[in-house]
C-alpha positions in Angstrom: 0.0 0.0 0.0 1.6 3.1 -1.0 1.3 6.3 1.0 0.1 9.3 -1.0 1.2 12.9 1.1 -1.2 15.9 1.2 -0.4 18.7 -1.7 1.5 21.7 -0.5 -0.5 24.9 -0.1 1.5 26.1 -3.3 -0.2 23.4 -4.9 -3.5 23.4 -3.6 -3.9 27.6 -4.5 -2.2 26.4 -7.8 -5.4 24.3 -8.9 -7.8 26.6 -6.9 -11.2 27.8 -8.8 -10.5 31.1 -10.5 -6.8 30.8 -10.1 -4.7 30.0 -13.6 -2.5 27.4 -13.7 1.0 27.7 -14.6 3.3 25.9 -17.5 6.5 26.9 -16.5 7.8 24.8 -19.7 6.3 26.6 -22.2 6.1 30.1 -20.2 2.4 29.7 -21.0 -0.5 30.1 -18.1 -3.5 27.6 -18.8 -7.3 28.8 -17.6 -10.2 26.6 -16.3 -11.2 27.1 -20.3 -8.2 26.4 -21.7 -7.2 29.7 -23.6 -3.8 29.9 -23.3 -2.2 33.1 -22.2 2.0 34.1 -21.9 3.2 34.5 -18.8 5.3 37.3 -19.0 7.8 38.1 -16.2 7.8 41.0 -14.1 10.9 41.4 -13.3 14.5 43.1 -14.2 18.0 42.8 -14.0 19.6 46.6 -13.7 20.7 46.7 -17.4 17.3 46.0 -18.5 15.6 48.7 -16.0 17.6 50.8 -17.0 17.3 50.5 -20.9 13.4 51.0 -20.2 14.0 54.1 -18.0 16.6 55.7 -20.3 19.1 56.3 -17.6 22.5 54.5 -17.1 23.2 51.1 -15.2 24.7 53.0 -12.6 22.2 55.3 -12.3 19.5 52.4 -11.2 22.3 50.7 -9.1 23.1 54.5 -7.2 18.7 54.5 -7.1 19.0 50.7 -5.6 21.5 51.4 -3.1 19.6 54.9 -1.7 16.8 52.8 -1.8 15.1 54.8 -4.4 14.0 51.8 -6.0 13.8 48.3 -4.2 15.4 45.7 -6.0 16.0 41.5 -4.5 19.4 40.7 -4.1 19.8 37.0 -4.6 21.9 34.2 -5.8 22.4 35.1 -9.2 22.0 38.9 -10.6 20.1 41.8 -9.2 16.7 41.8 -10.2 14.5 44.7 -10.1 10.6 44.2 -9.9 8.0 45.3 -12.5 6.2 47.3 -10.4 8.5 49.1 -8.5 10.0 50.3 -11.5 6.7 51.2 -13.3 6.2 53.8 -10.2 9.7 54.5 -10.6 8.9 55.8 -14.4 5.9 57.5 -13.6 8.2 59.7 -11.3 10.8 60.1 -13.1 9.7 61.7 -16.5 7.5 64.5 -17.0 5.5 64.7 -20.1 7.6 66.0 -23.1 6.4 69.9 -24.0 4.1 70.0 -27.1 5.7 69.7 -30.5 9.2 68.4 -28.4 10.7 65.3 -29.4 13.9 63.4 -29.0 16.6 63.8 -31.8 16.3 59.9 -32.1 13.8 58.0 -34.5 11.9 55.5 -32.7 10.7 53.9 -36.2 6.9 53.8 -34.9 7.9 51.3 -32.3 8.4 51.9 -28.4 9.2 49.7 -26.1 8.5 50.8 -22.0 7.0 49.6 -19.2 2.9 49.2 -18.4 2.1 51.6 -15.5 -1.8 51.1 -15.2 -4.6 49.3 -16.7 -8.2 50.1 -16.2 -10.4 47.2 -17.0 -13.7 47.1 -17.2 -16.3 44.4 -18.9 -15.3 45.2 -22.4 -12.6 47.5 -22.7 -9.1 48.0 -21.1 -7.1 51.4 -20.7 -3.1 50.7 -20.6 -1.1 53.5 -20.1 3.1 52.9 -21.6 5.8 54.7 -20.2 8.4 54.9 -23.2 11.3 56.8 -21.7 10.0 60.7 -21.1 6.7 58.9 -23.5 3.2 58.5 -21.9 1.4 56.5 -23.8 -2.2 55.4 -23.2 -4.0 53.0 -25.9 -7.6 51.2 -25.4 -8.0 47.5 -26.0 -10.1 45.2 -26.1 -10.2 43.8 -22.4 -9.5 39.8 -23.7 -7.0 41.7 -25.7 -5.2 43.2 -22.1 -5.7 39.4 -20.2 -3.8 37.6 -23.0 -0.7 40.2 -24.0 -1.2 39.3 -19.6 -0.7 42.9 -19.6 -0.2 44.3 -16.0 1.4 47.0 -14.5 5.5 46.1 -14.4 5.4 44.3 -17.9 7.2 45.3 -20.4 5.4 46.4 -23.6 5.9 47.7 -27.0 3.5 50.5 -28.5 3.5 50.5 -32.3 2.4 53.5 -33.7 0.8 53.4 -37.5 -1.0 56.4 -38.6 -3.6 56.8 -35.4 -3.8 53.4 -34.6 -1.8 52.2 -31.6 -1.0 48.2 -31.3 0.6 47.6 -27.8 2.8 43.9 -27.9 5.0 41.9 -25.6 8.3 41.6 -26.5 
């Protein structure tokens, strides 16, 4: 006779109603009806944070050590989470003046960090911080759940004509 143990908790919230489970093998997260939407991760090392907040790797590792931005400090390298530094963009730029722009081209695509989404029934508001860019576009709200777009995740916008496509990278 063969003695079965009890799940962990881990295990039991990971099958819970409501609560999607998780393919870590595929990076994919699988819902009660089976749509399967990316799981995108939320966190960043310091090169990558800094990249989407146009300042220099020392610049988030100066912010990290005057605990200006929280970051975990682990075996391996330190990571920086999606959230934090989503409140960390919001601070940091100011929206450009009318008619200003950067003397770079961005060739209609922007890559930044999601620092809100308003969902409602149908629709969902994201709002894209692209370096001193604020960018808001409306979605469909099936169209937010499976880009699994959260505040934290990194996003591109692409810009064609007045249409504004937001994707994960």
């Amino acid at each position: 006779m063969a003695i079965i143990a009890a799940p962990q908790r881990a295990e039991m919230a990971m099958f819970a109603p409501g609560v999607p489970r998780m393919r870590a093998d595929r990076g994919l997260g699988v819902r009660r009806c089976g749509t399967k939407v990316p799981v995108v991760p939320t966190s960043y090392r310091i090169a990558e944070a800094a990249a989407l907040l146009g300042v220099s790797d020392d610049t988030v590792r100066r912010w990290i050590d005057s605990d200006r931005l929280p970051a975990v400090r682990e075996a391996g390298p330190t990571t920086v989470d999606g959230a934090d530094l989503a409140r960390v963009a919001t601070e940091l730029h100011a929206a450009p003046q009318p008619g200003a722009t950067r003397s770079s081209s961005a060739r209609n695509r922007l890559t930044g960090i999601v620092t809100r989404v308003v969902r409602d029934t149908v629709m969902a508001q994201v709002e894209l911080q692209a370096g001193p860019f604020r960018l808001v576009s409306l979605m469909s709200r099936e169209a937010a759940d499976e880009l699994g777009l959260e505040p934290g995740v990194r996003a591109v916008a692409t810009v064609k004509a007045t249409q504004v496509s937001v994707d994960v990278p």
